[in-house]
C-alpha positions in Angstrom: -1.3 14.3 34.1 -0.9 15.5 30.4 0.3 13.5 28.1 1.3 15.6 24.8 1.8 14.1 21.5 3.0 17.0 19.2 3.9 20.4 19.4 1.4 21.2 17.2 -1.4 19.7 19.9 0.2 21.4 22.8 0.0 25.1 21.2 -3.6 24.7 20.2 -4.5 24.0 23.4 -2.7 27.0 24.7 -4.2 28.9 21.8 -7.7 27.8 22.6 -7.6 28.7 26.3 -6.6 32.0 25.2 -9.7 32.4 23.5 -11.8 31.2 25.9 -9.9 33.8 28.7 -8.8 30.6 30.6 -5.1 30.0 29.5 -3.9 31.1 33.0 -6.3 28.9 34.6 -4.5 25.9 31.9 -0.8 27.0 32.6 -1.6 26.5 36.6 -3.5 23.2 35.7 -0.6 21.9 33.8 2.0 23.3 36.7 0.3 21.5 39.9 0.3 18.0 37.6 2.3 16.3 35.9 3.6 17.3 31.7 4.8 14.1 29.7 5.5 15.3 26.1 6.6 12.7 23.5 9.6 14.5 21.6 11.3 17.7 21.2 8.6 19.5 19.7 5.7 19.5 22.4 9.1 20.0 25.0 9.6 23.7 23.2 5.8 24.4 22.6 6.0 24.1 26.5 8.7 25.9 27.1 7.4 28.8 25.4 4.6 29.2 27.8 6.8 29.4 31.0 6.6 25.4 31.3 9.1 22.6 31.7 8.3 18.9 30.7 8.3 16.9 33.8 8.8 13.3 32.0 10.4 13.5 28.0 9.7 10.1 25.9 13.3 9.1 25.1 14.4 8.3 21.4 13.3 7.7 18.4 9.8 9.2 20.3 7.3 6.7 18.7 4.6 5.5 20.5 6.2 2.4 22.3 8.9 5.1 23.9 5.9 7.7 25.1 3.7 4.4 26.7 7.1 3.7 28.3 7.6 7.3 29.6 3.6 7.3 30.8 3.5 4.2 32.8 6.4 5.3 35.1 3.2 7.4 36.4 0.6 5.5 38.9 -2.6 7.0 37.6 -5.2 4.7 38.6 -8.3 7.1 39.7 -6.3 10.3 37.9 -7.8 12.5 35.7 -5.1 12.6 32.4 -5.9 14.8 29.9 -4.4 12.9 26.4 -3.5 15.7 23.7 -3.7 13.6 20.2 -2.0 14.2 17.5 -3.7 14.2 14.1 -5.4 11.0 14.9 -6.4 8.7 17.8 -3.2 7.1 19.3 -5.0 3.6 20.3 -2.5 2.0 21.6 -1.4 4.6 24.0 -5.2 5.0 25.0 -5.2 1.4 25.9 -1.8 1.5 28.3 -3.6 4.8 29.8 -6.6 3.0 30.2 -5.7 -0.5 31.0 -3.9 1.2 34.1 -7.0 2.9 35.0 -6.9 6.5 33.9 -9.9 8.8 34.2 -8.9 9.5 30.4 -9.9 12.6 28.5 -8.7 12.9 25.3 -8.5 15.7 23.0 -8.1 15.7 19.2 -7.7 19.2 18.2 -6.6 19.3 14.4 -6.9 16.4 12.0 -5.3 15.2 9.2 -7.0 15.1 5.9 -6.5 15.3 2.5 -5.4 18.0 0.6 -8.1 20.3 -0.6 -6.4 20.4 -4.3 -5.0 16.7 -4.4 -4.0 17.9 -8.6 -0.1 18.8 -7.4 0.3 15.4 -5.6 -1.1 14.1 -8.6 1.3 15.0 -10.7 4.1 14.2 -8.3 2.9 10.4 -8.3 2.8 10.4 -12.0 6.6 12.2 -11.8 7.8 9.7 -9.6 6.0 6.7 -11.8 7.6 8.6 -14.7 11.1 8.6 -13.1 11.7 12.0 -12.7 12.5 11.2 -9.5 15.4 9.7 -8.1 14.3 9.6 -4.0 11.4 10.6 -2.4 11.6 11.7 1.1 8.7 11.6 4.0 8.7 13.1 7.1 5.2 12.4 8.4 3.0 9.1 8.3 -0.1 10.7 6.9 2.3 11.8 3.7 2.3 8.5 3.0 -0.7 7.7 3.3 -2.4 10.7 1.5 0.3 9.7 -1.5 -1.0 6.4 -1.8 -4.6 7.0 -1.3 -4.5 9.8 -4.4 -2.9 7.4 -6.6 -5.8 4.8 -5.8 -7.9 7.5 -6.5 -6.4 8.7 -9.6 -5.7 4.6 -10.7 -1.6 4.8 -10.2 -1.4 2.9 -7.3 0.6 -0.1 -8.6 2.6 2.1 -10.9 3.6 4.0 -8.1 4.0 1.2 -6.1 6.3 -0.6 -8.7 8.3 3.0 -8.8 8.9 3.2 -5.4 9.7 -0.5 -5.2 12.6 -0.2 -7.5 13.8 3.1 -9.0 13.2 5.4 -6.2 15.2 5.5 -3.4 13.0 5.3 -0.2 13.9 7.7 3.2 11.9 7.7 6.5 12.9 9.9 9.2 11.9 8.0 11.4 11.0 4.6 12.8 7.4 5.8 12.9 7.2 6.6 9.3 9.1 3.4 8.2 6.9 1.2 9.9 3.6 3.0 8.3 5.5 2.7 4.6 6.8 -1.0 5.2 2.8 -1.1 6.2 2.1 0.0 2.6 4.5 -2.1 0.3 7.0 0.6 0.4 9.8 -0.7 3.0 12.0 2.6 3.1 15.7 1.8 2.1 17.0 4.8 4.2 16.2 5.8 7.9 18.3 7.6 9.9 19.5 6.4 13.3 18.5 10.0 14.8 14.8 10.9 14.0 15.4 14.3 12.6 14.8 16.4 9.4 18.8 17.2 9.5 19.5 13.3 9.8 17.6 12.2 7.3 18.5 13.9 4.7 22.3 13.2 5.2 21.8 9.6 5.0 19.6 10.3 1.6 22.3 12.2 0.5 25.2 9.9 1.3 23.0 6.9 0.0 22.6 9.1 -3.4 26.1 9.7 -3.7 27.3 6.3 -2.8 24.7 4.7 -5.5 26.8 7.6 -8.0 30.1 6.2 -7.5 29.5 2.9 -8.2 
């Protein structure tokens, strides 16, 4: 079995096996098992190379809806080859393992830091400022990175107090809600469908219905 995260993981993989002259050898691999991608995106990374998802985590795709997708597998004894995505997925390695999985897991990009963290800088001390009247986030490790810089640059409460009050919160998804709830930051807008698209509709309806008032 493969079990892929993000479409980011699954077309490095592809894109490694091309360099090493074995992505033919990968395509049959994936074929003859079993392909359990967690959302749309690893579905259409997939799909590009001639291959269909066998098992699709159902919405919102976090973590507790890809562990349910996984474990409709027996794969006690089974070699399952775990694509992360930008960090170790413990929980899911646990459920994989716990079940006895012959696990292999395979991290191949990471997230980090910005090598210039000066523009995020300034957009902390904007949004402490008020320039700001929402601030969106689409990904966990934005919010992280956001309030690890302000630490960093000693706007961490500011930023916090901000956020908490004059800046109008949106998560687009359950994933990314949780991680800013995690952080002091509850979001005050999260879209029942976990899209880009969604998200900002609700922002944008929140923002206009806060005008009319």
């Amino acid at each position: 079995m493969f079990v892929f995260s993000t479409g980011v993981g699954a077309s490095a993989l592809f894109a490694e096996a091309r360099t090493l002259g074995r992505e033919a050898e990968l395509r049959e691999a994936i074929l003859r098992g079993i392909a359990v991608c967690r959302g749309p995106k690893p579905v259409a990374a997939l799909h590009k190379e001639g291959i269909a998802a066998t098992l699709r985590a159902r919405s919102p795709f976090t973590t507790e809806e890809l562990i349910d997708a996984v474990v409709q597998v027996y794969v006690r004894g089974r070699m399952v080859a775990l694509v992360h995505y930008g960090e170790r997925n413990q929980p899911l390695v646990d459920a994989l393992a716990c079940r006895g999985a012959r696990l292999r897991e395979l991290i191949l990009y990471e997230w980090e830091l910005p090598e210039d963290p000066a523009p995020l800088a300034r957009v902390i001390e904007e949004l402490e400022g008020g320039a700001f009247a929402a601030a969106a986030f689409t990904t966990q490790i934005q919010a992280r990175n956001l309030m690890t810089i302000a630490g960093v640059i000693g706007h961490k409460e500011g930023l916090l107090g901000a956020l908490r009050s004059r800046v109008l919160v949106a998560a687009v998804g359950p994933t990314c809600a949780r991680v800013l709830a995690e952080l002091g930051i509850p979001p005050q807008v999260v879209p029942e469908s976990p899209k880009m698209a969604a998200m900002l509709n609700a922002l944008v309806a929140r923002l206009a219905d806060g005008r009319s008032r």
